[in-house]
BALUM-945922 format. One record per residue (C-alpha): residue number from 1; x, y, z. Coordinates in pm, 1 decimal. Layout:
BEGIN
> NUM, X, Y, Z
...
END
This chain:
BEGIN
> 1, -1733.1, -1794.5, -3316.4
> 2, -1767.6, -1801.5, -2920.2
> 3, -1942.7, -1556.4, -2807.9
> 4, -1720.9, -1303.7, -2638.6
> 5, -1703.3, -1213.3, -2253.3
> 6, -1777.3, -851.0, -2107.5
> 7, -1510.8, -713.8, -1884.5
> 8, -1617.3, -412.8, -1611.7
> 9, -1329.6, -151.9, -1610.3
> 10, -1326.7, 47.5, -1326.2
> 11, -1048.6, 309.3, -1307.1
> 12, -1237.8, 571.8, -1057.9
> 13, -1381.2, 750.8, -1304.1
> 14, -1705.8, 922.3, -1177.6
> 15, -2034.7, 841.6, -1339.1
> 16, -2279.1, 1128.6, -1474.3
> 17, -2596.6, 1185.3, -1483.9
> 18, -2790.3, 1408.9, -1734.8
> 19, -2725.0, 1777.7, -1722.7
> 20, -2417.7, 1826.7, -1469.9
> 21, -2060.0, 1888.4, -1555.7
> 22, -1813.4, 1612.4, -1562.6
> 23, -1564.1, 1607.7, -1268.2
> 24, -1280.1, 1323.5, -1232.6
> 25, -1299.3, 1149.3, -905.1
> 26, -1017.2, 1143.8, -664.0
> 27, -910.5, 837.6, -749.4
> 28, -905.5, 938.2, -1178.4
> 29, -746.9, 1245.7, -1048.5
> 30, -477.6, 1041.7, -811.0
> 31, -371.2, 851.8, -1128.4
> 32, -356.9, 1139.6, -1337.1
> 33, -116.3, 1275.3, -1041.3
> 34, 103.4, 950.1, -1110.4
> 35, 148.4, 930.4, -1446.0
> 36, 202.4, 1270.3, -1462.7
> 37, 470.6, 1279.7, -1200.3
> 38, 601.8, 1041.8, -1417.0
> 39, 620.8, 1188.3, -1729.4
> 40, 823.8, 1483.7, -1580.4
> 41, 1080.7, 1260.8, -1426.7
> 42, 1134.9, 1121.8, -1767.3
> 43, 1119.0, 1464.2, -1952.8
> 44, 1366.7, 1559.4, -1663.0
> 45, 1600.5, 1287.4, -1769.1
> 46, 1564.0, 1398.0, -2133.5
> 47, 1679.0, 1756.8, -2078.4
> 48, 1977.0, 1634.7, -1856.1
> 49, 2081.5, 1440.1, -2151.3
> 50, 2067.0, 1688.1, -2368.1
> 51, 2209.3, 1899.7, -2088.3
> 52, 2499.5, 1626.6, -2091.8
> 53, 2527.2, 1604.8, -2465.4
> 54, 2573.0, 1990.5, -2525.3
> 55, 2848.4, 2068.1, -2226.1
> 56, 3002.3, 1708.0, -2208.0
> 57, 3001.8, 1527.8, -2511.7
> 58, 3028.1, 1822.9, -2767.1
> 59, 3331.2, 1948.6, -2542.8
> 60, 3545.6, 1614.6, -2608.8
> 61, 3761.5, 1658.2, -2907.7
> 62, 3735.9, 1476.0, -3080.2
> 63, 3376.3, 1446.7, -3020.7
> 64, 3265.9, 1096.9, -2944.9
> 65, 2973.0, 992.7, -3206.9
> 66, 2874.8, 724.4, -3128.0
> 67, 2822.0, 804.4, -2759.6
> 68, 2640.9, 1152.3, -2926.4
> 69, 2369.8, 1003.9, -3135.8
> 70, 2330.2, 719.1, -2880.6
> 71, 2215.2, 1016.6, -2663.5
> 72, 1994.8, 1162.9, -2916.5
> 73, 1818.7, 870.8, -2970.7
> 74, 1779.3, 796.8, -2574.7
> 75, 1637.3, 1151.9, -2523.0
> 76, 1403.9, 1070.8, -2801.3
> 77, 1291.9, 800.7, -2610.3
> 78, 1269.1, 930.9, -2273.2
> 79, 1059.1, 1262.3, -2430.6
> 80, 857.4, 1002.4, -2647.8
> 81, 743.8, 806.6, -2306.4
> 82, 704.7, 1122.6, -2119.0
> 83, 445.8, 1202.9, -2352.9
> 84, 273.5, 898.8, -2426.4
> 85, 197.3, 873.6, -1999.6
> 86, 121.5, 1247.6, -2022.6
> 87, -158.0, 1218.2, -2305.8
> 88, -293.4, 910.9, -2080.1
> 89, -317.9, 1120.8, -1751.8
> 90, -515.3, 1400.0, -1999.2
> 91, -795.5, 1125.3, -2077.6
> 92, -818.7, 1049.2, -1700.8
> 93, -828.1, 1421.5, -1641.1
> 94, -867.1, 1659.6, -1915.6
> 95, -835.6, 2040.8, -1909.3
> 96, -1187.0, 2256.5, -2033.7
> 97, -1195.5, 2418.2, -2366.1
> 98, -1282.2, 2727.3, -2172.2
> 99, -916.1, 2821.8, -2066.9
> 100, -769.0, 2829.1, -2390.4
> 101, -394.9, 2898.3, -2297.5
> 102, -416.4, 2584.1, -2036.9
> 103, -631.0, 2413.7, -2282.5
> 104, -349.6, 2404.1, -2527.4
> 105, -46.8, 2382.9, -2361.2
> 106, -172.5, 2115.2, -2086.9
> 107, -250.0, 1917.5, -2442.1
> 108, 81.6, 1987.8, -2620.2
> 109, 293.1, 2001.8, -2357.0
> 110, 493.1, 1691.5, -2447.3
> 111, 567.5, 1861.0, -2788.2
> 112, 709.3, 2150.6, -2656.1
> 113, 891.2, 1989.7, -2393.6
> 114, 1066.2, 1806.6, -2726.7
> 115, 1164.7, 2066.3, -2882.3
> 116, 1317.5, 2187.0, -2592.1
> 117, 1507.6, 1895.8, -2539.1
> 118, 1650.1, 1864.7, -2928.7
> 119, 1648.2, 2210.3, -3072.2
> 120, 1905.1, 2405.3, -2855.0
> 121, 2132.7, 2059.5, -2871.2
> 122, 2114.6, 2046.2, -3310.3
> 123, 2181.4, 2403.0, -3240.3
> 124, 2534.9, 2338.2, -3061.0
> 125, 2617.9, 1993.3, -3311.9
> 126, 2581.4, 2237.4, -3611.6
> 127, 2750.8, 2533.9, -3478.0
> 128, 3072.9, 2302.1, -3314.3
> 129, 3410.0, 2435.8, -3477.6
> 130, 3550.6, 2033.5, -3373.5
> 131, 3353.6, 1804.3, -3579.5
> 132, 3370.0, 1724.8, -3982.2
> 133, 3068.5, 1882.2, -4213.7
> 134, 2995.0, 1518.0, -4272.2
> 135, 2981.5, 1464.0, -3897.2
> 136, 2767.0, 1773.7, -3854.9
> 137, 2507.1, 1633.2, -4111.9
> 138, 2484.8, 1297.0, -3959.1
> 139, 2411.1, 1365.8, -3604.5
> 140, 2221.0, 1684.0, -3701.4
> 141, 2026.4, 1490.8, -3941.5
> 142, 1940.0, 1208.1, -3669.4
> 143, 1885.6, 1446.4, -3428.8
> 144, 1649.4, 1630.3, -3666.2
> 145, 1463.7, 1305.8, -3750.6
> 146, 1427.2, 1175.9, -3378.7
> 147, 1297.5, 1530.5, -3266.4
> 148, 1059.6, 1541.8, -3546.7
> 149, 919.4, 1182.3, -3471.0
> 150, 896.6, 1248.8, -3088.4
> 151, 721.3, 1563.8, -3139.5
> 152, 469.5, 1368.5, -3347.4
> 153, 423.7, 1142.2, -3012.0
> 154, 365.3, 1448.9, -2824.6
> 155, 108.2, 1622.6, -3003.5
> 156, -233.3, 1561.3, -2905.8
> 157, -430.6, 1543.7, -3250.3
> 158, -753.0, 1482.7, -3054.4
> 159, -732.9, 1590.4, -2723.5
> 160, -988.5, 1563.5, -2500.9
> 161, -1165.5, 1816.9, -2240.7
> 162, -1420.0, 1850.2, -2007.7
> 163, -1661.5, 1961.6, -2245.4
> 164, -1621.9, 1627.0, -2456.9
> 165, -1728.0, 1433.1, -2178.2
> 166, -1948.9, 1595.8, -2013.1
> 167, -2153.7, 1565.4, -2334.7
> 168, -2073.2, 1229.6, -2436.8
> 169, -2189.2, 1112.6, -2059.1
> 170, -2539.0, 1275.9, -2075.5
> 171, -2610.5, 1165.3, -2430.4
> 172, -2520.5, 779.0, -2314.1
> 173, -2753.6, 844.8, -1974.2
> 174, -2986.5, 997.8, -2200.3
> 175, -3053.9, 711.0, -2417.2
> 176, -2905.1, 441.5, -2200.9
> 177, -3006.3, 525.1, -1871.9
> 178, -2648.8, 515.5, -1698.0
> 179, -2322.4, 662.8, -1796.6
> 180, -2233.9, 261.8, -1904.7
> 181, -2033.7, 212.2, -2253.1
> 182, -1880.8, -74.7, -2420.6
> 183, -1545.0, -129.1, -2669.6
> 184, -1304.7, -352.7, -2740.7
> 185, -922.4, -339.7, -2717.6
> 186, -838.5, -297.2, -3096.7
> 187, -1163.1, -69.2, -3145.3
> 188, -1125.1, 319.0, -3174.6
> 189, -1438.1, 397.7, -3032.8
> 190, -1693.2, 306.1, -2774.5
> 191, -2076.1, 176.6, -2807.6
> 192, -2393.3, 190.2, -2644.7
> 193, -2417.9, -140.9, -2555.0
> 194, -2272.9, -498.8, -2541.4
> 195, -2494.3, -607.2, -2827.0
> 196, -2389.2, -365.4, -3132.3
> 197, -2264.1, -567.2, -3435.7
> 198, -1947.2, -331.1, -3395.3
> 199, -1801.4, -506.3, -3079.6
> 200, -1884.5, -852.7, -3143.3
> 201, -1660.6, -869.3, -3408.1
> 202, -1405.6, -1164.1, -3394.1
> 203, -1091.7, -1004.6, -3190.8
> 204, -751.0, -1190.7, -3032.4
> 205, -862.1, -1157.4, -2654.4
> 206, -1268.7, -1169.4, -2751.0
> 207, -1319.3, -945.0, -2516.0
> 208, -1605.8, -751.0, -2425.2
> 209, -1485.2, -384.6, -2183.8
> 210, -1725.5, -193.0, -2015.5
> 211, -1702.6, 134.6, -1823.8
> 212, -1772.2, 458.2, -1806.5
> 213, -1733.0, 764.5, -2072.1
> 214, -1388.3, 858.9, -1930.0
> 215, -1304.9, 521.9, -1840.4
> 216, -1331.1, 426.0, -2230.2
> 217, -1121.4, 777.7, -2313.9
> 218, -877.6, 660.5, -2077.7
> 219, -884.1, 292.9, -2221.9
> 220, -760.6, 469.2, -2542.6
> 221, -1091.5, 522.7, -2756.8
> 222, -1149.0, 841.3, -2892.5
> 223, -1485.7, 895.2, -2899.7
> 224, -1837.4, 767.7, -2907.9
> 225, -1930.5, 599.5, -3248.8
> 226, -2123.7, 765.4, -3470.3
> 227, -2331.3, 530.3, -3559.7
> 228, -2546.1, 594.8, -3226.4
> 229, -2924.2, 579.0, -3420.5
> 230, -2808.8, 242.4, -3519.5
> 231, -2717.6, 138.3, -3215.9
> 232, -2979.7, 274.0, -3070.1
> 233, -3208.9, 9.0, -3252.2
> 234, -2945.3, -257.4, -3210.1
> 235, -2977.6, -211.6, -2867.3
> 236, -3324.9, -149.2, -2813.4
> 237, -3359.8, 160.3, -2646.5
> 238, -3661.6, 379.4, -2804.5
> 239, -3584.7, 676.4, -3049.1
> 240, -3698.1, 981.7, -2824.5
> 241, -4103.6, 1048.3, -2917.6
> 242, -4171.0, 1315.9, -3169.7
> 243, -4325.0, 1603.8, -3083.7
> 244, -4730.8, 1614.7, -3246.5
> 245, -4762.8, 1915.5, -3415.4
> 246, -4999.2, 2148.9, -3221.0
> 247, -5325.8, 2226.9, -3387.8
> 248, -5356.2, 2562.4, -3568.9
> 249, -5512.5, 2838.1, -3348.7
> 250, -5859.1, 2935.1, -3408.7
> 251, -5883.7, 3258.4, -3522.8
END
């Protein structure tokens, strides 16, 4: 197998050292900014269809199917991508653990922001006095399914915070010397260093990434391996020394 090439990513992300808190740089922050903007223009365009759906579409009698589930399954999309750019913009700038009500909803936003968008709409299909029982159940029942799905897409089942990073970064600087990790794009996880077993295996670009701990988050890995003592040796960095137990007091 060729041996694989390692790729620097730089996305802004600021660098640690041991001890302090992690803080986003400007430019992590500016592109959290971005994709965040844009996730509320799409979430925008998801309530206006359902906005559209409930006091246009629903009014029409009869009422036009096709064009009505052709709008559920567009606002599924547009809340689906909303949240997908939204959970990205989180890695590049997560919220701290410590504010638990931001915490959560800055996390699950895109969930609720679903629900919003489908649940007052299924409402309306089931409750119209125009359509057929059989056309109730099929475009509540699609509407059900595509809300459920995009809600899945929404919920962050790992988010991450401040707290994760700042101690992922000063366990890597610890042991590495510099807040410097390593993946690849299919991996789930980062690694200490370019010569783990774990990252060398054959992949379709055989590509090595580098980067920093939030620059791996925001790359899409979840967390560092745990397989860090092994690494560690892999690598070659030294196990920490152990402490020689002091001798016994005289008494």
């Amino acid at each position: 197998m060729a041996k694989k090439k390692v790729v620097r990513v730089d996305t802004g992300a600021e660098e640690t050292s041991s001890g302090p808190t992690w803080k986003p740089t400007p430019e992590a922050e500016g592109s959290a900014t971005k994709l965040r903007l844009v996730a509320g223009l799409l979430w925008l365009l998801a309530i206006a269809g359902e906005l559209y759906a409930i006091f246009g579409v629903l009014r029409d009698t009869p009422v036009n199917m096709v064009l009505l589930i052709g709008l559920l399954v567009v606002i599924g999309l547009l809340a689906a991508g909303g949240s997908l750019l939204w959970k990205k913009a989180n890695r590049l700038d997560p919220a701290s653990r410590r504010d638990t009500v931001r915490f959560f909803v800055q996390n699950q936003l895109g969930a609720i922001i679903t629900v919003i968008a489908f649940l007052p709409l299924i409402a309306m299909i089931l409750l119209n006095k125009d359509m057929s029982g059989k056309e109730k159940a099929l475009a509540g029942g699609i509407g059900a399914l595509v809300m459920i799905a995009a809600t899945a897409v929404g919920i962050d089942w790992d988010a991450p915070s401040v707290e994760q990073y700042t101690e992922e970064s000063n366990q890597v600087t610890d042991i590495t010397g510099a807040d410097l990790v390593y993946w690849t794009k299919s991996g789930e996880v980062f690694h200490l260093c370019e010569k783990v077993s774990a990252v060398n295996l054959e992949s379709k670009d055989n590509t090595i990434y580098s980067g920093t701990v939030a620059e791996a988050h925001a790359a899409g890995k979840e967390r560092l391996t745990l397989q860090v003592e092994q690494e560690r040796k892999q690598c070659g960095f030294d196990a920490p020394p152990m402490e020689e137990p002091s001798a016994p007091t005289q008494q």
